[in-house]
DRENLUM-752798 format. One line per 10 residues: number of its first residue (from 1); for each residue z, y negated, x of N, C-alpha, C. Coordinates in steps of 0.2 Angstrom, whole numbers, plus 2048, in hexadecimal, padded with zeros to 3 digits. Layout:
<pts>
NUM	Z/Y/X/Z/Y/X/Z/Y/X | ...
</pts>
This chain:
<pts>
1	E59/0B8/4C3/E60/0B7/4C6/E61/0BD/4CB | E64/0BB/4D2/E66/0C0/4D6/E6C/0C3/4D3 | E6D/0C7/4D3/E74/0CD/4D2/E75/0CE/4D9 | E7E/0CE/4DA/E7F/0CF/4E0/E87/0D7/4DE | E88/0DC/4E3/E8B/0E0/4E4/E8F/0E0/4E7 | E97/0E2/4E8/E9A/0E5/4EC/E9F/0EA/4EB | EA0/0ED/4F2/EA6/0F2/4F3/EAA/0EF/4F4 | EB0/0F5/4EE/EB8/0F4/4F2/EBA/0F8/4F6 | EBB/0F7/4FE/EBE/0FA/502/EC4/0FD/502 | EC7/102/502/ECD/105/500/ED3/102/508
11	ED3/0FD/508/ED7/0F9/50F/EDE/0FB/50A | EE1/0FA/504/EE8/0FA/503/EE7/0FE/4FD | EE3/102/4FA/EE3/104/4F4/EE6/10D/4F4 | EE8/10E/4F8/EE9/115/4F8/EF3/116/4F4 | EF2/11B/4F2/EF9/11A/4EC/EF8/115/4E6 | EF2/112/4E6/EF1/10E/4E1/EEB/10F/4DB | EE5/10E/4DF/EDE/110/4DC/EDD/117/4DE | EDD/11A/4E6/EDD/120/4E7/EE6/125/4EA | EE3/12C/4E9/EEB/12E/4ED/EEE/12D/4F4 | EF1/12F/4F4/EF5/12D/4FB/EF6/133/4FF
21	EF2/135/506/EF0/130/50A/EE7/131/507 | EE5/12B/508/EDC/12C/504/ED7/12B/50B | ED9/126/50D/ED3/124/514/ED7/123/51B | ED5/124/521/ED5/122/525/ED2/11B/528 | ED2/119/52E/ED0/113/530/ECA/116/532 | EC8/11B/534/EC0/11C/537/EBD/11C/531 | EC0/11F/52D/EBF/11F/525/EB8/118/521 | EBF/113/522/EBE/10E/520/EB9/108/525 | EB8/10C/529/EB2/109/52C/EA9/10A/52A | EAB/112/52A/EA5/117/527/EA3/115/51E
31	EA8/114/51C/EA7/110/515/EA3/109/515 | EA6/106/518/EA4/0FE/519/E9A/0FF/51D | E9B/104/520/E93/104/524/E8F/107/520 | E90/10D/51B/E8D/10E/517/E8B/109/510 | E8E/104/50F/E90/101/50A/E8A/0FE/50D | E87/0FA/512/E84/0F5/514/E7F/0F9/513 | E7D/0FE/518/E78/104/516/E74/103/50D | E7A/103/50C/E77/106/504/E74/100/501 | E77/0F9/502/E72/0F4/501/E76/0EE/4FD | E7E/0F0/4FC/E83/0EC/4FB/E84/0E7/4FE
41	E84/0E2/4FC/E85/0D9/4FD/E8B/0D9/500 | E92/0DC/4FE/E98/0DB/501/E9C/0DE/502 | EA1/0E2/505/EA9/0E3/505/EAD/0E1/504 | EB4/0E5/500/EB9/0DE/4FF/EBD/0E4/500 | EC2/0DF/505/EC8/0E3/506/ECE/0DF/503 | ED3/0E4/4FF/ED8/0E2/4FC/EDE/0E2/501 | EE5/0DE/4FE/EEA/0DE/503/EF0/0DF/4FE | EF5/0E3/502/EFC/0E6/502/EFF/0E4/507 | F06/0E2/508/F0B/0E3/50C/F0D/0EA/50C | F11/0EA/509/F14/0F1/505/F13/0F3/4FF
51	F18/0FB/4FF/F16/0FF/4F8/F18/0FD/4F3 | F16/0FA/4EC/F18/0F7/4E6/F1C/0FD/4E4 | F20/0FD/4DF/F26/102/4DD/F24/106/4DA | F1F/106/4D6/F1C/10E/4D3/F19/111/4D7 | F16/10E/4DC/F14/112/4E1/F18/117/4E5 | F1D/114/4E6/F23/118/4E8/F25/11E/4E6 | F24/11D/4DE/F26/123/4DA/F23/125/4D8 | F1C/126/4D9/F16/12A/4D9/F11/130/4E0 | F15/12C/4E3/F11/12D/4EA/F16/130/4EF | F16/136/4F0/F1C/139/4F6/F18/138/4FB
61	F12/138/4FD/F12/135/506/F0E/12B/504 | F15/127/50A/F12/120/507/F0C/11F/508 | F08/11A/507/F00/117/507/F00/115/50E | EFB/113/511/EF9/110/516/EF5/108/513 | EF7/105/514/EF5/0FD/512/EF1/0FA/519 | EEA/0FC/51B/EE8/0F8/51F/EE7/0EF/51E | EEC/0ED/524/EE8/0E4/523/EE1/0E2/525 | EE0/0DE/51E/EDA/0DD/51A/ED4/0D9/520 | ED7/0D5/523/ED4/0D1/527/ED0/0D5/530 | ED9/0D8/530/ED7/0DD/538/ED1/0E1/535
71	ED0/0E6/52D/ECD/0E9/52F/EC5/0E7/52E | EC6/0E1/52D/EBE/0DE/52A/EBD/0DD/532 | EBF/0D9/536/EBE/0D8/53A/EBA/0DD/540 | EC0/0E3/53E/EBD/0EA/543/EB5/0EE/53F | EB4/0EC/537/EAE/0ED/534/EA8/0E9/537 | EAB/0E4/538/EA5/0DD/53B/EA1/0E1/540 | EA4/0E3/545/EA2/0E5/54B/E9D/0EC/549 | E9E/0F1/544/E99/0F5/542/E93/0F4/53B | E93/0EB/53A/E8E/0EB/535/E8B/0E4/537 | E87/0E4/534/E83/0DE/536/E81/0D7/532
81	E81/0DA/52A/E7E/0D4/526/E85/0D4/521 | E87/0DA/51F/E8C/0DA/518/E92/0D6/517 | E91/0D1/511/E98/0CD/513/E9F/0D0/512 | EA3/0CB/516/EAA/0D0/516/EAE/0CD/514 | EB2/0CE/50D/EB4/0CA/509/EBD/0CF/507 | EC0/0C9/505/EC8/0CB/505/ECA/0CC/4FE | ECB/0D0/4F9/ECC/0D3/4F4/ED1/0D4/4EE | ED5/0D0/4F0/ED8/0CA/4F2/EDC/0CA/4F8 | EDD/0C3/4FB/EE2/0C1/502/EE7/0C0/4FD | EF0/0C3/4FB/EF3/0C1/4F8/EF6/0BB/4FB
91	EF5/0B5/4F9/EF5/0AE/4FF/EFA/0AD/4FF | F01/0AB/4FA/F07/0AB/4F9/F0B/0B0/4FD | F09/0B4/501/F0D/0BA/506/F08/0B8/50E | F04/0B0/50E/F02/0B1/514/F04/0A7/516 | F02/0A6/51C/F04/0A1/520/EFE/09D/51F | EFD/099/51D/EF4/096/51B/EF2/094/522 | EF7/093/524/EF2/092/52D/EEF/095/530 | EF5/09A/531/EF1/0A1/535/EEC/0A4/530 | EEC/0A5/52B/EE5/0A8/527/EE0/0A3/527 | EE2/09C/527/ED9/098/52B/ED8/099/52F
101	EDD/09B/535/ED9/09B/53B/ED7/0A4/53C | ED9/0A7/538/ED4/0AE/538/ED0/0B0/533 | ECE/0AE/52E/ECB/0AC/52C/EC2/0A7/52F | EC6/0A3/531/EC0/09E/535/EBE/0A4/53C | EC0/0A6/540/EC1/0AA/544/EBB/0B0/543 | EBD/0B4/53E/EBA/0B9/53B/EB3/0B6/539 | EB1/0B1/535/EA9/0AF/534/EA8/0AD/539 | EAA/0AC/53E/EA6/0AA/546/EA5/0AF/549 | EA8/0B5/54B/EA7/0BC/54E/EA1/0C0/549 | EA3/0BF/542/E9E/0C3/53E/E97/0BF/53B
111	E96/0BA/53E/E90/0B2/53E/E91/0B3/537 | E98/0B0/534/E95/0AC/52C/E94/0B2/527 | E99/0B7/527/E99/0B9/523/E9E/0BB/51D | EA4/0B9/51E/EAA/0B8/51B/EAA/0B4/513 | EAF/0B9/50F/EAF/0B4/508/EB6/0B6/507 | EBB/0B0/508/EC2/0AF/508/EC5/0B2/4FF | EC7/0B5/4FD/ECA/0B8/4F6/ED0/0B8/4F6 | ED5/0B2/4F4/ED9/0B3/4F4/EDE/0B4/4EC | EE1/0B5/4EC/EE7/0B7/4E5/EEE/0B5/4E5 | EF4/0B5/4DE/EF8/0B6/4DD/EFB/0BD/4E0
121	EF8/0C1/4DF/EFC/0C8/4E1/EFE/0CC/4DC | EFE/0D2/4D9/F02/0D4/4D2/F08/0D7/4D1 | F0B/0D6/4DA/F13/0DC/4D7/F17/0D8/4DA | F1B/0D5/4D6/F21/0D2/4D8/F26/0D4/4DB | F27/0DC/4DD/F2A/0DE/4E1/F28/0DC/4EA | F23/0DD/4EA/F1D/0DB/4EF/F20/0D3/4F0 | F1F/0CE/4ED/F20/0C7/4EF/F27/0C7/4F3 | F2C/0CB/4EE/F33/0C9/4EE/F36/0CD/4F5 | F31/0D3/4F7/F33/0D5/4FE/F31/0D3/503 | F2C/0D0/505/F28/0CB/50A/F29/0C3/509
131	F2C/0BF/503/F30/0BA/503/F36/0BA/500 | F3C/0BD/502/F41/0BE/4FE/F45/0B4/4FE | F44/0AF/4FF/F45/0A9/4FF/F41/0A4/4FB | F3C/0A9/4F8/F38/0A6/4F4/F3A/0A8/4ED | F38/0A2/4E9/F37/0A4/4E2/F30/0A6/4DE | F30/0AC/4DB/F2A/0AF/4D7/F28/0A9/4D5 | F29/0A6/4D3/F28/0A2/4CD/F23/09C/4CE | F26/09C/4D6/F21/096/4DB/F1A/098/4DE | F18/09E/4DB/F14/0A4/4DE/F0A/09E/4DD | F0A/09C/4D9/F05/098/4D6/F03/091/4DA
141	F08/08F/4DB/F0A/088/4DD/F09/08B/4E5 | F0D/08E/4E8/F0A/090/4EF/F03/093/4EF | F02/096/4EC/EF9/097/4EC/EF5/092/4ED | EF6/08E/4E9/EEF/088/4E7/EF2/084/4EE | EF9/082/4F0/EFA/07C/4F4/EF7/081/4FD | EF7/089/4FA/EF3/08B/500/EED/08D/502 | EEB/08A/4FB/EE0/08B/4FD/EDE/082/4FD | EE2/07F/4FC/EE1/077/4FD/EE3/078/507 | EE8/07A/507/EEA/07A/510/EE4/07E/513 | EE2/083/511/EDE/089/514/ED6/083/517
151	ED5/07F/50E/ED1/07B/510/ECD/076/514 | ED4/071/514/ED5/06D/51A/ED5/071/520 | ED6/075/522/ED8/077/528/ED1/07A/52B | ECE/07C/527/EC5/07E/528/EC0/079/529 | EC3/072/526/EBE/06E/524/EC1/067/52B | EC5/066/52B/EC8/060/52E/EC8/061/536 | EC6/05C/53A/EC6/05E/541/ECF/05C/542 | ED3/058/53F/EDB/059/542/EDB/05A/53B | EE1/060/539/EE3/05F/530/EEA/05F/531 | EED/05A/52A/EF4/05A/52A/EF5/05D/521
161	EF8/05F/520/EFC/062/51B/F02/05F/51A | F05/05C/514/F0D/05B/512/F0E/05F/50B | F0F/064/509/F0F/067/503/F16/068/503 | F17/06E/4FB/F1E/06C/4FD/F20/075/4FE | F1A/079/501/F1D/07F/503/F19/07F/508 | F15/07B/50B/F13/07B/512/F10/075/514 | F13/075/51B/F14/06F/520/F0E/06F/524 | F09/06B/527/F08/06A/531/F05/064/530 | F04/064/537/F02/05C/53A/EFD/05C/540 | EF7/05A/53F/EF1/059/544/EEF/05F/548
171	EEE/063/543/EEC/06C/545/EE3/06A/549 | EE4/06C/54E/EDD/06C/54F/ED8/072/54F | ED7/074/54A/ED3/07A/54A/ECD/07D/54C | ECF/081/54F/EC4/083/552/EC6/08A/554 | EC1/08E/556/EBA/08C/552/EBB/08A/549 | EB5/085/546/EB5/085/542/EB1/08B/53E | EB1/090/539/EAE/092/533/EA6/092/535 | EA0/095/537/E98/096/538/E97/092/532 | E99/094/52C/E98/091/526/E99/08C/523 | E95/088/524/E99/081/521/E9B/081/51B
181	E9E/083/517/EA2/085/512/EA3/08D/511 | EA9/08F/513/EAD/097/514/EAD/096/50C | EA8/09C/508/EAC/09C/500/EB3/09E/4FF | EB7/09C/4FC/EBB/09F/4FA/EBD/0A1/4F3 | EBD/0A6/4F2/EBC/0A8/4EA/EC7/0A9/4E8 | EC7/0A8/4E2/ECD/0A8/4DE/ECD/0AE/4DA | ED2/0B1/4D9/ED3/0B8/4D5/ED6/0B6/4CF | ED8/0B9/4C9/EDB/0B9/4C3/ED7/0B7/4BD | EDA/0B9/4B8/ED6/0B9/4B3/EDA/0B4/4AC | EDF/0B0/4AE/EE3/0AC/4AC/EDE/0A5/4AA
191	EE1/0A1/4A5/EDE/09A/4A5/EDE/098/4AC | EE7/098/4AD/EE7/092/4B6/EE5/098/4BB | EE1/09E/4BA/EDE/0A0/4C1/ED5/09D/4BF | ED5/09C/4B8/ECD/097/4B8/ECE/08F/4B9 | ED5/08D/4B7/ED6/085/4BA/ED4/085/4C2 | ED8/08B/4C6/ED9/088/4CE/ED3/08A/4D0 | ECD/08F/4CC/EC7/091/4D0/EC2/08B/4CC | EC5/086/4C8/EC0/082/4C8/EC2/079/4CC | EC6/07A/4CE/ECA/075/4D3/EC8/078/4DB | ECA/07E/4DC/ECA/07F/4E4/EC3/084/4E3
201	EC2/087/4DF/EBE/08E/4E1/EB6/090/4E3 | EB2/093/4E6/EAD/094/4E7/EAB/099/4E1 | EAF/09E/4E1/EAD/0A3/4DD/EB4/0A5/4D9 | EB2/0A7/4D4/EB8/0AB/4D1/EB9/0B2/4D0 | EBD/0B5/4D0/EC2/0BB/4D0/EC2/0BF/4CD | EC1/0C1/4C6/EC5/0C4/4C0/EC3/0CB/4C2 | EC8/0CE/4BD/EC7/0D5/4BE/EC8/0D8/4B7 | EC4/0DF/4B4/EC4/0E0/4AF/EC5/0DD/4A8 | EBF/0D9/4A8/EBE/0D5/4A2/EB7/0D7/49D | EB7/0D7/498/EB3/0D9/494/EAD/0D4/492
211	EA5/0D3/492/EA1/0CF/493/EA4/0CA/48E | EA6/0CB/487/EA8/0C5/484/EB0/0C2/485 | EB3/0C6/48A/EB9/0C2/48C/EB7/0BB/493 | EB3/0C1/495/EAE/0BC/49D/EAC/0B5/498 | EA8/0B7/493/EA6/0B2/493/EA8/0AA/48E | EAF/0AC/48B/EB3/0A8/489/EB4/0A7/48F | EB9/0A9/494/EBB/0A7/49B/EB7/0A2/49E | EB0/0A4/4A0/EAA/09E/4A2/EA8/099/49F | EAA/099/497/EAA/093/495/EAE/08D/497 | EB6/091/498/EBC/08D/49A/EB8/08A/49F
221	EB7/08F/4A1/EB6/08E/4AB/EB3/086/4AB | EAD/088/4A5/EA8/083/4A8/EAB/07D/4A4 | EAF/07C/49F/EB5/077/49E/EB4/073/4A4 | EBA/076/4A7/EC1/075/4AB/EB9/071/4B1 | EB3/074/4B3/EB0/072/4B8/EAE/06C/4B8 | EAC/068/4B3/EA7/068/4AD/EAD/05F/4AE | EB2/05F/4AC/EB8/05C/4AE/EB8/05A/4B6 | EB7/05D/4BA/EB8/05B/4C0/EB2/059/4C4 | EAD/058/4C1/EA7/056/4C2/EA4/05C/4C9 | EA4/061/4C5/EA2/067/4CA/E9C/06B/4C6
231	E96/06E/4C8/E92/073/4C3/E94/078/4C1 | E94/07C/4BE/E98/086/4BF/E93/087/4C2 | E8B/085/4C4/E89/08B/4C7/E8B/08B/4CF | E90/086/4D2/E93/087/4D8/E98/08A/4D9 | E9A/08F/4D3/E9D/094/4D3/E9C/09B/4D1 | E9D/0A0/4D7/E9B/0A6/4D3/E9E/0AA/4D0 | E9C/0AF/4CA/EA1/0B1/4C5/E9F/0B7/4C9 | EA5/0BC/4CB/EA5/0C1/4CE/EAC/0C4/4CB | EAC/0C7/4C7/EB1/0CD/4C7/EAF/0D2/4CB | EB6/0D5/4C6/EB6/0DD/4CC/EB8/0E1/4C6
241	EB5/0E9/4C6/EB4/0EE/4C3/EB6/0F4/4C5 | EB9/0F9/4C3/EB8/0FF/4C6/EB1/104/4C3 | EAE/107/4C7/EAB/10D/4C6/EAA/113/4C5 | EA9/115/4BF/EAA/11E/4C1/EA2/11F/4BC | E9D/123/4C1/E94/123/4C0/E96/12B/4BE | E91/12E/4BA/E90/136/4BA/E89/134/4B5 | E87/13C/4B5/E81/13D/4B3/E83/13B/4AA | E87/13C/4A8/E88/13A/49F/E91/137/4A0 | E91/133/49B/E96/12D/499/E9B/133/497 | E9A/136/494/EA2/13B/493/EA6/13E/49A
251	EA0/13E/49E/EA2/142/4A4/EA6/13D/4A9 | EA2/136/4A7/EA3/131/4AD/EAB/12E/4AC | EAB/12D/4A4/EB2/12B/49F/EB8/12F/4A1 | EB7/138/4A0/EBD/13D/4A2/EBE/13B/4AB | EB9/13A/4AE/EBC/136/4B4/EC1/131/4B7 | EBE/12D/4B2/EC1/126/4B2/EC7/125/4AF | EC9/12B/4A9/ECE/12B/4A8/ED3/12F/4AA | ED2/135/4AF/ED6/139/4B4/ED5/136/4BA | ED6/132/4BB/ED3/12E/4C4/EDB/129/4C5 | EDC/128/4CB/EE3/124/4CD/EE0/11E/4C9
261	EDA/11C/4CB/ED9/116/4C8/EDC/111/4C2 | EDB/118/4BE/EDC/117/4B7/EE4/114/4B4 | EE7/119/4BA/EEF/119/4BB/EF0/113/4BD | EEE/110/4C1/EF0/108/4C6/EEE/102/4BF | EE7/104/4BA/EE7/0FD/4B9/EEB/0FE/4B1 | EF0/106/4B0/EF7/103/4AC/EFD/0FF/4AD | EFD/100/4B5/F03/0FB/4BA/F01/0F3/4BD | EF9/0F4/4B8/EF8/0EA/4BA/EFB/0E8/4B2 | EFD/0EC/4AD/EFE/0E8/4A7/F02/0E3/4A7 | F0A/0E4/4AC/F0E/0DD/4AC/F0A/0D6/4B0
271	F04/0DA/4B2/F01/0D2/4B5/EFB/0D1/4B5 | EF5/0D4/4BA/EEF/0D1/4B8/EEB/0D2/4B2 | EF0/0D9/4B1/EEB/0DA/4AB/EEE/0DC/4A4 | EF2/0D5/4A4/EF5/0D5/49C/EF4/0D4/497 | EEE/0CF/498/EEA/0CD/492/EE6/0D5/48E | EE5/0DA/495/EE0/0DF/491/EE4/0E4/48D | EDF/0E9/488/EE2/0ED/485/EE0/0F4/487 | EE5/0FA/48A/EE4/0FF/48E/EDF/102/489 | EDD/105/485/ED9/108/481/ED4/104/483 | ED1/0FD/485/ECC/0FE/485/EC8/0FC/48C
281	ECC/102/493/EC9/0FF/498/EC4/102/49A | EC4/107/496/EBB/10B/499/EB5/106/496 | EB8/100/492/EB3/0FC/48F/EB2/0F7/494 | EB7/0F6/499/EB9/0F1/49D/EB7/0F1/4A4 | EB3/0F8/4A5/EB1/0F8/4AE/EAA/0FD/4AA | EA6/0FC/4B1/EA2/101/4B2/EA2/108/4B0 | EA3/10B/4AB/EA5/113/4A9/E9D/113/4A6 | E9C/11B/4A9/E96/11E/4A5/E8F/120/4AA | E8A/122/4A5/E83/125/4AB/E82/11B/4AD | E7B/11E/4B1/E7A/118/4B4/E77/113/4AF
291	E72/117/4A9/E6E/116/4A4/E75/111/4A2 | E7B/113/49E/E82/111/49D/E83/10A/49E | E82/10B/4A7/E87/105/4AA/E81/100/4AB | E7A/101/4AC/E76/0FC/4AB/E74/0F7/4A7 | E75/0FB/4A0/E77/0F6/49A/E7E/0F2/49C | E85/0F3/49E/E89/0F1/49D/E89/0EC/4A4 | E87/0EB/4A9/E84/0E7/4AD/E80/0E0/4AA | E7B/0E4/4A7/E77/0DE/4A4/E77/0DA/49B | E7F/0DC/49B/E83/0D9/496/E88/0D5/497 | E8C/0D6/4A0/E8E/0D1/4A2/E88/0CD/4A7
301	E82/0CC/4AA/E7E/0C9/4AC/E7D/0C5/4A6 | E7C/0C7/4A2/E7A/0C1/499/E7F/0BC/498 | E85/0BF/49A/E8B/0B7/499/E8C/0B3/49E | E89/0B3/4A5/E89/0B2/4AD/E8B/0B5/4B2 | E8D/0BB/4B3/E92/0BD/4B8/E8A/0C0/4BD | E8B/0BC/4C3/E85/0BE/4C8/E88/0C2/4D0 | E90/0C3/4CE/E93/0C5/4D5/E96/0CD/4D3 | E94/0D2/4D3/E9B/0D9/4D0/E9B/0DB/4D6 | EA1/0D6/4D8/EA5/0D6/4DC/EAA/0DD/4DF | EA9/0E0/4E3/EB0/0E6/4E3/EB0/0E9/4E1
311	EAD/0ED/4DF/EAB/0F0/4D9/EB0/0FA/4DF | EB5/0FB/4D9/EB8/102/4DD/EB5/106/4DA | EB2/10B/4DD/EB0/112/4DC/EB3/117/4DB | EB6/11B/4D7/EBB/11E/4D6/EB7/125/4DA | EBD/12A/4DF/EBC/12D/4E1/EC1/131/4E3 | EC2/137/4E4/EC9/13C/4E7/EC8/13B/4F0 | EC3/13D/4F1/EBF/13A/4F7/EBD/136/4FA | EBE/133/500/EB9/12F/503/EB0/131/503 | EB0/137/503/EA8/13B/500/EA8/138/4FB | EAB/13B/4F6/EAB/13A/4ED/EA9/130/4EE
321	EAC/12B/4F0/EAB/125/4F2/EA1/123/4F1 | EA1/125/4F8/E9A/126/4FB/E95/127/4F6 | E98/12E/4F3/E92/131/4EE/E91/12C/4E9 | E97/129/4E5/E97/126/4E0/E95/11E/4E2 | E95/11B/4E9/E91/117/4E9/E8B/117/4EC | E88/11E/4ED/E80/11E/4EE/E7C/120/4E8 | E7F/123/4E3/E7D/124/4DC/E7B/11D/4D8 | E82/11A/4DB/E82/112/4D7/E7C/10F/4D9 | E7B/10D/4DF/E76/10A/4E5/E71/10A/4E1 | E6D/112/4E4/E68/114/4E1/E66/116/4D8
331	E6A/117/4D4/E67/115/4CE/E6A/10F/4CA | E6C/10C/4CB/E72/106/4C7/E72/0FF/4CD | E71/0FF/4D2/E6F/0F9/4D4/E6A/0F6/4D7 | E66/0FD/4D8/E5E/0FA/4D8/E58/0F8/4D3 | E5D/0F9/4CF/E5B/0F4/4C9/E5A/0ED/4C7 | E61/0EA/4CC/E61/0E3/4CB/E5F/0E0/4D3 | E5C/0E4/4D8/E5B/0E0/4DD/E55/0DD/4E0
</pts>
């Protein structure tokens, strides 16, 4: 079985995974070039409008949130093979049109390299400032009614849509997509984020799950697919983990527990990551030597997971970044390539 890798690019993540200010934009370019250097499958840029509330009250200078799309875009033009992939698109805070047509846009400039990741979103402050007309509640229902539009509008030479949070009529799109099918992968770790990624999804999402939690999930998954006369294996399992590599597990652990990282996935408890239990998330990502994470890799390779997806590097630095994904590269995924 191929294993496949990717980087999280820090496009929205500063005041959150890292401090505030973390990267620049030359930054973030340099990152993305070395990423392909090192022999990574993908990129994946995450997306923010704005600063969720505890960021506010943790952070005295605000965060810079690069758009996920403009800066994938401006990476294209300095790499060549690396897929550029969205970390998630929070879809409910976007216009399903204009995200097909950049979307589609961007795999014709970068020849076909694109994988659409879209999501619910985690902070409902965030919803409720960018759709203040909307209801939270509709948050789901707009999602799925806009990767069904995203669809159409990729696949159809005139598309109509009549939903009931989005309208059009005989959109003529082009360019179409290089790829004749744009994956689109689905984030969440919910039942109905496994119902909608076996209805709409190419790939699936999750993030910090435990190989026996993954693989009850996969079973659902393969339910729900199994029902809709789909395979699972036209779906990939790609979660997303955070990283913290040192030469021994105690070293790697005191990292990962004093790193911003650790701080952000106590502020996903109200949402994505309700179901977990904080004590056990160093069991829950990549923590430890590489000897460590290689076993913990080919324990979630053993229940199906073939994409580690996004995988955050925990770092103070943009260097610190670098280093801990050229350690990773060369002793921890040259293993599986």
């Amino acid at each position: 079985m191929v294993v496949k890798f990717g980087v999280a690019i820090p496009t929205c993540a500063e005041g959150l995974v890292y401090k505030s200010p973390f990267i620049t934009s030359d930054e973030l370019i340099q990152l993305a070039v070395k990423a392909e250097e090192l022999g990574f499958d993908s990129i994946w840029a995450n997306d923010h409008i704005t600063t969720p509330n505890y960021v506010k009250r943790i952070s005295k200078v605000p965060p810079n949130f690069f758009e996920p799309l403009i800066s994938l875009s401006i990476i294209a033009c300095s790499t060549k093979k690396i897929k550029l992939a969205t970390g998630v698109i929070v879809l409910p805070q976007r216009n399903p049109v204009i995200l097909a047509k950049q979307v589609s846009t961007l795999d014709v400039f970068s020849g076909g390299r694109v994988i659409l990741g879209v999501g619910l979103g985690a902070y409902r402050e965030e919803f409720e400032a960018v759709n203040p007309s909307s209801s939270y509640q509709n948050r789901a229902l707009i999602l799925e009614e806009g990767i069904r539009a995203i669809k159409i509008l990729l696949s159809q030479k005139r598309a109509s849509f009549n939903g009931q949070f989005f309208k059009f009529r005989n959109i003529e799109m082009y360019p179409k997509p290089v790829q004749s099918k744009l994956p689109i992968y689905i984030g969440g770790n919910s039942d109905q984020a496994i119902r909608r990624t076996a209805e709409l999804g190419d790939g699936w999402f999750p993030a910090i799950l435990t190989p026996s939690e993954l693989s009850r999930k996969i079973n659902l998954l393969t339910e729900f697919v199994s029902k809709l006369r789909r395979k699972i294996d036209e779906i990939e399992i790609a979660p997303q983990f955070i990283v913290s590599i040192a030469k021994d597990r105690v070293k790697a652990l005191k990292i990962f527990r004093n790193s911003r990282a650790y701080s952000h996935l106590t502020s996903l408890k109200a949402s994505t990551l309700r179901e977990q239990a904080l004590g056990s998330l160093e069991e829950r990502n990549l923590v430890g030597s590489p000897s460590d994470i290689i076993k913990k890799i080919e324990n979630y390779v053993n229940v199906g997971v073939t994409y580690f997806a996004a995988l955050v590097f925990i770092g103070e630095s943009v260097g610190d970044m670098i280093k801990n994904m050229s350690y990773f590269a060369s002793d921890v995924m040259g293993c599986f390539l």
